[in-house]
N, C-alpha and C positions, 0 to 999 in steps of 0.2 A: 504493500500500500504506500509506505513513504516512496518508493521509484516513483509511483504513477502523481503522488500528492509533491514532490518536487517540479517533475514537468507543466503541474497545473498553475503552482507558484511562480516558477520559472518566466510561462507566456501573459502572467498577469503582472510581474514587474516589466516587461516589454513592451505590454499594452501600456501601462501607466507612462512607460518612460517616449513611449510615441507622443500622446496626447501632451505632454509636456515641453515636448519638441516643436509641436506644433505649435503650441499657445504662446514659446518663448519666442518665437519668432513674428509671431504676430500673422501666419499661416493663414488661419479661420477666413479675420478679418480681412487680407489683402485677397485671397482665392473669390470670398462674395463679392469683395469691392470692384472686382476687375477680371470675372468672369467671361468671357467673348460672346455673345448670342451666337454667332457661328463658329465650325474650326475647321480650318484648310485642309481639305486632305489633297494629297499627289498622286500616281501610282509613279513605282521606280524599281528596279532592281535592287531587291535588299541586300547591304553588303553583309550581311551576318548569315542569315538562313539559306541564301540563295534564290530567291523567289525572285522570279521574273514577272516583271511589271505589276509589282504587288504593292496595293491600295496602303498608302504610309499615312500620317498622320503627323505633321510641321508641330512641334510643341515651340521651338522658338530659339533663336541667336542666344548663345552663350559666350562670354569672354573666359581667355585665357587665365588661370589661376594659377597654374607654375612659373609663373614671370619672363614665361620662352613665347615671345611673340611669334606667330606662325607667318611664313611665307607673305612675302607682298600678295594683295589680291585675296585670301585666302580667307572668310568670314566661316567659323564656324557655329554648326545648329545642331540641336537636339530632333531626332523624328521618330517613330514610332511607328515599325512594320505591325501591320495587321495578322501576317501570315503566319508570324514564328511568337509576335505580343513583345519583342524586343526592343530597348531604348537605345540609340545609337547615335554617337558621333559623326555626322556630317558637315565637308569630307573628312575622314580618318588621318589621325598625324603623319607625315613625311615617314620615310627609313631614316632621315638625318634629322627628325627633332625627338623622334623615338631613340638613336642612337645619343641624343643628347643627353636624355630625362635618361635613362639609364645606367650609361658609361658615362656619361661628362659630368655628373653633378654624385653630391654627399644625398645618400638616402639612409642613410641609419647612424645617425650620431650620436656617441654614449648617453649626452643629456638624457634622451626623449625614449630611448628605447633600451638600454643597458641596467637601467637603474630601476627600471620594473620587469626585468627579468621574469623574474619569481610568479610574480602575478598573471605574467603572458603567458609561462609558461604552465601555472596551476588553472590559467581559464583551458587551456588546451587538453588540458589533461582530463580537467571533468568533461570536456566533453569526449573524447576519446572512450572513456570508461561507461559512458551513458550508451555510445554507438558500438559498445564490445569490439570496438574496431582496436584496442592492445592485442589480443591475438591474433589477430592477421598479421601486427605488426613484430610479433614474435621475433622470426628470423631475418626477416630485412624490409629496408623502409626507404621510397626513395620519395625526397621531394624537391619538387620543380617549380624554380622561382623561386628559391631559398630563404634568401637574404640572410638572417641569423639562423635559421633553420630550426624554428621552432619545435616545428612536429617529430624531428631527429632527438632533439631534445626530450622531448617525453618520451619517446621509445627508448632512446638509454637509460634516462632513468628507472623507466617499468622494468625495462632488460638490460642489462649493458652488455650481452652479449649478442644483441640486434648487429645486425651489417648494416647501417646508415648510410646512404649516400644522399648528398646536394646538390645542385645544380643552379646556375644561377650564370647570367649575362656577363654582368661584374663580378670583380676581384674583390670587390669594397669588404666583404664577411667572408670571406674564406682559410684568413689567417684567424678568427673570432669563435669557430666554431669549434670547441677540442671533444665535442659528441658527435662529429660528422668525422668518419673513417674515411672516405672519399670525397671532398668538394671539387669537381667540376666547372671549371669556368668556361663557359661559352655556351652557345645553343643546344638546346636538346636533342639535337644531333650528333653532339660531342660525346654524349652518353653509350656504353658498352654495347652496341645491339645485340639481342638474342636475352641478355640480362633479365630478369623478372623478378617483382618486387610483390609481398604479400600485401602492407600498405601502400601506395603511392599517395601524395597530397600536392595539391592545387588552393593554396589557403591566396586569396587575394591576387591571385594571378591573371586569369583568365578575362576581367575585365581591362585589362593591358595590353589583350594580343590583338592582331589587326582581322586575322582569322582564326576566330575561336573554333570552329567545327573541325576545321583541318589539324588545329594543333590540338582538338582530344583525341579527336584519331593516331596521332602521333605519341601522346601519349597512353592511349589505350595499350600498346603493345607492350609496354611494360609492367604490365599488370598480370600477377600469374593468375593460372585458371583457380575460379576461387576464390580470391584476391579482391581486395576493395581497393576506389579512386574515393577521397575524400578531397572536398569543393566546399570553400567560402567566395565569396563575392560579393558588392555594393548590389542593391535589389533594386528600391524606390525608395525615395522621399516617404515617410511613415502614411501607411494608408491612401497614396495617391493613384487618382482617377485619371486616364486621359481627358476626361473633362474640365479637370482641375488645371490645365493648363501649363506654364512655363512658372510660373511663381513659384512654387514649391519648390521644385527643384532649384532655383536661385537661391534658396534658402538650406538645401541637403548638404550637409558637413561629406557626403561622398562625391560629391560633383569637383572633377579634380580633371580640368581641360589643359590638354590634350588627351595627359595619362590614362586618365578614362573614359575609352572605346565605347564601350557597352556595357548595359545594365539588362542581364539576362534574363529569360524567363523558365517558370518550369517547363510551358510547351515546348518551347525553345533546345531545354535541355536532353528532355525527353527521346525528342527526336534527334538529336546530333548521338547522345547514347548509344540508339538501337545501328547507326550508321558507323558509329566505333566498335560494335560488337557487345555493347557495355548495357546492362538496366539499371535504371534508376529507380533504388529500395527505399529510401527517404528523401523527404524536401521539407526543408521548413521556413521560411522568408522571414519569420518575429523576431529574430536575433538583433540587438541592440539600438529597440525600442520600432521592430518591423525596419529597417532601414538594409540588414543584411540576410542574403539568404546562405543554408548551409544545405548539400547534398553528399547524397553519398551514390555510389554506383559500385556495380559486382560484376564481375566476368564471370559466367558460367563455367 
């Protein structure tokens, strides 16, 4: 009864902490105040799901928020395939302001991220122990898009006799990591092929890549038969409607332009899954106050 009486705790401090989110920002109010009587839809070739000449939905011009101004010419917008239910970056950042946000610039500096260790690494852990995904993670654990290597983390600690391996673009955490047996720098092509991992994880990755479908396919094959992929990512603005419009999101602590692509769906997921070979066994979107979703997938 306390498992099932935690989970129910769990999504009512995340409801509370939406509506709080909302009210701090003054959401309610600006979303009535400036509602559209109409809203633009297009059709276009979605760059996320693939759908050809599929009915979008314009939510609205975003500026840049990593201080990396894009290209002359270059306005980007938030829009909304109907086909896949996905929120998406249009057009998608450069290879050269992706290779900038990535390799050119400090993303993990002791301040902000070293000094709550403990704490990132104990939220990862209850949730790992809630999704029984510690035994999958038993003998080996690879995770992709690194950075400090959380997930490596709680595997050594549950086991330390896990085979961890990272992966990650940058060099920036590769000397940081003394629970990663193997860090990997470069793309996920750099990785061992044939290799298979009982864990793999995708924590906050996936809304980064320019093509998500293609790169879980890529990483599907790393997954043994049996074997779990665990997925966090940005969702929505707490509780938002395509009718709710472009406001909220100006207002979403996850909206982080260029950086972030996309903002996925379950449909979305669902289907890119069964095109990697993978199902998807859990989804839950209420993680830190409805803002992030967390999935898991299983290779038969």
């Amino acid at each position: 009864m306390s498992f099932f009486r935690d989970i129910v705790v769990q999504r009512a401090r995340n409801a509370l902490k939406a509506f709080r989110l909302r009210s701090a920002a003054g959401w309610e109010q600006t979303v009535n105040g400036s509602r559209e009587s109409s809203v633009r839809e297009f059709t276009a070739n979605c760059e996320i799901c693939g759908a050809r000449s599929a009915l979008h939905t314009l939510i609205g011009p975003v500026e840049p928020t990593s201080g990396i101004s894009p290209p002359s010419g270059v306005d980007y917008r938030l829009v909304r395939c109907h086909s896949c239910d996905v929120v998406y970056l249009d057009p998608p950042p450069s290879e050269a302001e992706l290779k900038l946000l990535y390799e050119g610039t400090v993303q993990f500096d002791g301040s902000r991220f070293e000094t709550g260790a403990d704490r990132i690494t104990e939220s990862y852990a209850r949730r790992m122990r809630h999704l029984e995904l510690l035994a999958c993670a038993n003998e080996s654990v690879l995770e992709v898009g690194a950075g400090l290597a959380w997930i490596c983390r709680v595997a050594k600690d549950h086991n330390p006799q896990t085979l961890t391996v990272a992966q990650d673009v940058s060099m920036e955490c590769a000397k940081r990591c003394p629970w990663v047996d193997d860090y990997v720098v470069g793309t996920i092509d750099a990785l061992s092929h044939g290799q298979r991992f009982g864990l793999v994880s995708l924590t906050h990755v996936l809304e980064h890549v320019p093509q998500p479908r293609q790169f879980l396919s890529k990483v599907a094959a790393y997954v043994a038969p049996g074997g779990r992929l665990y997925i966090t990512a940005p969702f929505r603005p707490p509780f938002w409607k395509p009718q709710h419009g472009r406001v909220p999101w100006l207002r979403y602590e996850y909206l982080h332009v260029p950086a972030h692509i996309s903002y996925l769906s379950e449909l979305w997921l669902r289907q890119a899954a069964t095109d990697a070979g993978l199902t998807l066994i859990h989804w839950d979107h209420s993680h830190d106050g409805y803002q992030v979703f967390e999935a898991v997938l299983t290779k038969p």
